[in-house]
C-alpha positions as CSV (number, residue, x, y, z in Angstrom):
1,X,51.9,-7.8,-28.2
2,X,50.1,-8.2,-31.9
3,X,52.0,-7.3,-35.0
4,X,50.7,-4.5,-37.2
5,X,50.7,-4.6,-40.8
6,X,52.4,-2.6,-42.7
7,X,49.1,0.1,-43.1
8,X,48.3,0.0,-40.0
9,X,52.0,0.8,-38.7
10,X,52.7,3.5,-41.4
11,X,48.9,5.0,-40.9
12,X,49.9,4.8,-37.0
13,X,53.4,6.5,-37.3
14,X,51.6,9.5,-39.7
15,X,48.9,10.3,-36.7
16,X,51.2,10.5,-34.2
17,X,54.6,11.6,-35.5
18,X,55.4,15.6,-34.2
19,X,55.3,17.2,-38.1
20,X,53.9,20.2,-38.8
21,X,50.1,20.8,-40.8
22,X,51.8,21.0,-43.9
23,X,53.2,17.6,-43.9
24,X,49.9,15.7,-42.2
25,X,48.4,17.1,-44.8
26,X,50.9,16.0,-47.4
27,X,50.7,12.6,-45.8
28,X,46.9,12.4,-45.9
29,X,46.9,12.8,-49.4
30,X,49.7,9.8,-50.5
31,X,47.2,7.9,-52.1
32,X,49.1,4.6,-52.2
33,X,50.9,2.6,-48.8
34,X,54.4,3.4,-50.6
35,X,53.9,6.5,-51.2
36,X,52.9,7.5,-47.8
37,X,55.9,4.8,-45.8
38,X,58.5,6.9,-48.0
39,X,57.3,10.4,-46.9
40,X,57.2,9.4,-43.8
41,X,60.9,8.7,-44.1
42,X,61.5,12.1,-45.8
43,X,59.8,14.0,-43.6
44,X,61.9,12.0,-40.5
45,X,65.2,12.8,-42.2
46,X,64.1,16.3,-42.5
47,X,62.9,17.2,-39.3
48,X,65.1,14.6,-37.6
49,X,68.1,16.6,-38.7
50,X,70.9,17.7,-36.4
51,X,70.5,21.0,-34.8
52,X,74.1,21.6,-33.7
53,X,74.4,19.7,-30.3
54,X,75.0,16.0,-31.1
55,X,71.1,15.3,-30.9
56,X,68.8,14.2,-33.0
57,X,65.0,16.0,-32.5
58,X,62.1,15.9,-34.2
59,X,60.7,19.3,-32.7
């Protein structure tokens, strides 16, 4: 198993993360790395939230 580096993971998680057009789109246009890793984060807490039966889903 190789490492990625930190673009590569972050560009990886952004293509195949379960988020709506809206929020590719807002991730395709994070011009820096930063920028981009923390909405990926934002847009995990979001959808990730609870929806009422002790699980966590991102759909």
């Amino acid at each position: 198993v190789t490492r990625l580096d930190d673009e590569a993971l972050v560009n990886g998680i952004a293509q195949i993360a379960p988020f709506d057009p809206a929020a590719k789109q807002a991730l395709l246009e994070a011009r820096k790395l930063d920028e981009r890793a923390e909405l990926i984060v934002q847009l995990l807490q979001f959808f990730g939230r609870h929806d009422g039966d002790d699980r966590v889903t991102l759909q």
